[in-house]
N, C-alpha and C positions, 0 to 999 in steps of 0.2 A: 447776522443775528444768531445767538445759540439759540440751538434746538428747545423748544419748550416741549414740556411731560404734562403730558392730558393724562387724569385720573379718572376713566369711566366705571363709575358704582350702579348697574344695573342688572337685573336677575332677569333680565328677558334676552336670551343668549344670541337669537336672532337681530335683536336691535343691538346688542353689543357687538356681532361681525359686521352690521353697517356702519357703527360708527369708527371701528378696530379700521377699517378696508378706508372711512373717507378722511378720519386724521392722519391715518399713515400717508397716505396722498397728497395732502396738506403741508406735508413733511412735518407733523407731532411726533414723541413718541407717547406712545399709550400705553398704561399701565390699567389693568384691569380689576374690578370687584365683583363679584354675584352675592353676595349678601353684603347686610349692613356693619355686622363685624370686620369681617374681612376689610370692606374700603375705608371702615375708621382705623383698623392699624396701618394698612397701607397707606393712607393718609400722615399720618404721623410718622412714619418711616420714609416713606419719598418726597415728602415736604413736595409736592406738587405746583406747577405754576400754574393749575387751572383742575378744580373739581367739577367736574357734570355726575351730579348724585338725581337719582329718581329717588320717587316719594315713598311708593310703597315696595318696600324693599324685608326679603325675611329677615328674622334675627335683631334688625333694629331700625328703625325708619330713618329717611331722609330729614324730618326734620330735627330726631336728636341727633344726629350725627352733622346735622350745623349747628345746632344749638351748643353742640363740644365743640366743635373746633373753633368756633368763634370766640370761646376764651381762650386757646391755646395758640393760635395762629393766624396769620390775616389772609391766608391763599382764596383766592377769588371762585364764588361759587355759582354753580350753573344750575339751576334745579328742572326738573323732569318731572311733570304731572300728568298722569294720565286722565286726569278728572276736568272737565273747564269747567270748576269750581274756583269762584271767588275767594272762597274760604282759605282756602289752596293754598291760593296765590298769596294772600295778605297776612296768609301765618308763616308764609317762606319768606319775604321779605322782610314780616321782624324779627326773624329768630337769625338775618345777617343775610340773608343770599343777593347776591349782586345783580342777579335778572333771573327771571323762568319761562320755560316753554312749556305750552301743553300739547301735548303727543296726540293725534299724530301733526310733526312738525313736517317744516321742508328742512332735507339736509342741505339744500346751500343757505337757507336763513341761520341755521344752528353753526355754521360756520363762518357766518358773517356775524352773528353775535359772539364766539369764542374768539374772533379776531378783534372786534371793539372792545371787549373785556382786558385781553393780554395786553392791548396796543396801552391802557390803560392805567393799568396795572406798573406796565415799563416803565411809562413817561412820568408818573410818580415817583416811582425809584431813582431815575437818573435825572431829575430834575436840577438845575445848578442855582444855588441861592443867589438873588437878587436884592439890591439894599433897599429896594422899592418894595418889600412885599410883606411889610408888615400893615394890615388897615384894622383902623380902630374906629371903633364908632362908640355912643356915649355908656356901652355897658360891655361891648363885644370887643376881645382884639384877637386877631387871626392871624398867625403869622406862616403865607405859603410855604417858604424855602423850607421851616421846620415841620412842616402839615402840622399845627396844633390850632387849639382854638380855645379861649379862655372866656368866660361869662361871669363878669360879676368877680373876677378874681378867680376863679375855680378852674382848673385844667378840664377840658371834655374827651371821651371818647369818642371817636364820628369814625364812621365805615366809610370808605375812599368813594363813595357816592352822596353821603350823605357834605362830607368836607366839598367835593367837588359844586354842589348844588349850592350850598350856603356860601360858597365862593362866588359864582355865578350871581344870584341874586343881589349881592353885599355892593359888590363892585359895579351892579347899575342901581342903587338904590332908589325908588320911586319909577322905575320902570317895571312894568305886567309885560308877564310870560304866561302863554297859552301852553299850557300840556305839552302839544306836540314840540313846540319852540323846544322846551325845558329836554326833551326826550331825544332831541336831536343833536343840542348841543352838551348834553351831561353826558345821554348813555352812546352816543355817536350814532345812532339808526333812528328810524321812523318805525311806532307799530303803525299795524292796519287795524285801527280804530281802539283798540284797550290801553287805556292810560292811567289805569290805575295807581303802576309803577309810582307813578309823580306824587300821587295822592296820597300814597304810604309813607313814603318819605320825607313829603313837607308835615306828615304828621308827628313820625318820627325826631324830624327835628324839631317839632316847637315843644314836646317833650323833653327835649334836652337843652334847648336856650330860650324857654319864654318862664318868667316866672306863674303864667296860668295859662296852662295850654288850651284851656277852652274861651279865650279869650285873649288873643296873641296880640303883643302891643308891636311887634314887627315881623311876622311872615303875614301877610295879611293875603286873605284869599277875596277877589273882585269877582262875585258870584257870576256865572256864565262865561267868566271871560279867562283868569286866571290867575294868577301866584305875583306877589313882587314885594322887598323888602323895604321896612320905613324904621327911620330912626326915631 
């Protein structure tokens, strides 16, 4: 496997030699930011296979510096909170971030989520088209081999979690998924107990494929129990 390039944007220099010392060990290379300028043009220059940006950062915070790059690039991003603030959490997730942790984290769980992200990330990229992997259903067609997704006729844009989950759900249609199910098999780990993640993104997407998101005719939420798609 080639070497992947970890791009650590954090201004807490101390937490930057722990994570420099435990991705180099990992065998990453790491390239590094202390402010928010700095890691958005690094960013755009090393086109990185993995962003871990912190929130508050000088010069320009974490979350405009995904809210750019997520028009300009699809590299998978990590976000760092120092606050366990909900607010946080669900303004990083829609401005594009792939997962977050709030600080103080454990470095082998930050390592085990950079490793389900990449692994993720990969398997996307070198996927081989199959003649099997177009499904339609009576408004939706999805076609994996080209990761697209069309509603109603309209091409959509979906972040590689959002594609992956609507995939998920499509392909067992009329079966409920509890949070952690969904969390287990979309983002590949279990949290210990915040599942929010889920709840962003099934929001996210009924935003972009229901013609009234507050009133969804197919992501349909089974109160207490969980998430499952109907045609």
């Amino acid at each position: 496997m080639a070497e992947k390039t970890v791009l650590v944007v954090e201004d807490d220099s101390t937490l930057q030699s722990v994570l420099l010392y435990n991705l180099n060990k990992e065998g990453y290379r790491v390239e590094q930011a202390l402010d928010g300028l700095d890691g958005l043009e690094k960013a755009r220059s090393i086109k990185p296979d993995l962003l871990v940006l912190d929130v508050m950062l000088p010069k320009l915070n974490g979350f405009e510096i995904c809210r750019t790059l997520r028009q300009e690039m699809a590299v998978p991003i990590l976000i760092l909170t120092a606050k366990d603030d909900e607010i946080d959490k669900v303004v990083g997730l829609d401005l594009g971030a792939d997962d977050y942790m709030t600080k103080p984290f454990k470095i082998r769980e930050l390592l085990a989520r950079i490793r389900a992200i990449l692994r993720r990330a990969e398997q996307a990229a070198i996927k081989p088209p199959d003649t099997g992997s177009l499904i339609k259903t009576d408004t939706m067609e999805i076609d994996i081999a080209r990761h697209t997704v069309k509603v109603r006729g309209k091409q959509l844009e979906l972040t590689p979690k959002e594609f992956d989950l609507l995939t998920l759900l499509i392909r067992n249609k009329g079966m409920v998924f509890n949070r952690e199910q969904l969390l287990e098999k979309v983002w590949e780990y279990g949290y210990a107990g915040d599942t929010r993640t889920v709840d962003v993104h099934i929001r996210w997407l009924r935003e972009k494929i229901e013609e009234n998101p507050d009133n969804p005719a197919h992501l349909i939420t089974l109160r207490g129990v969980g998430y499952k798609f109907e045609v």
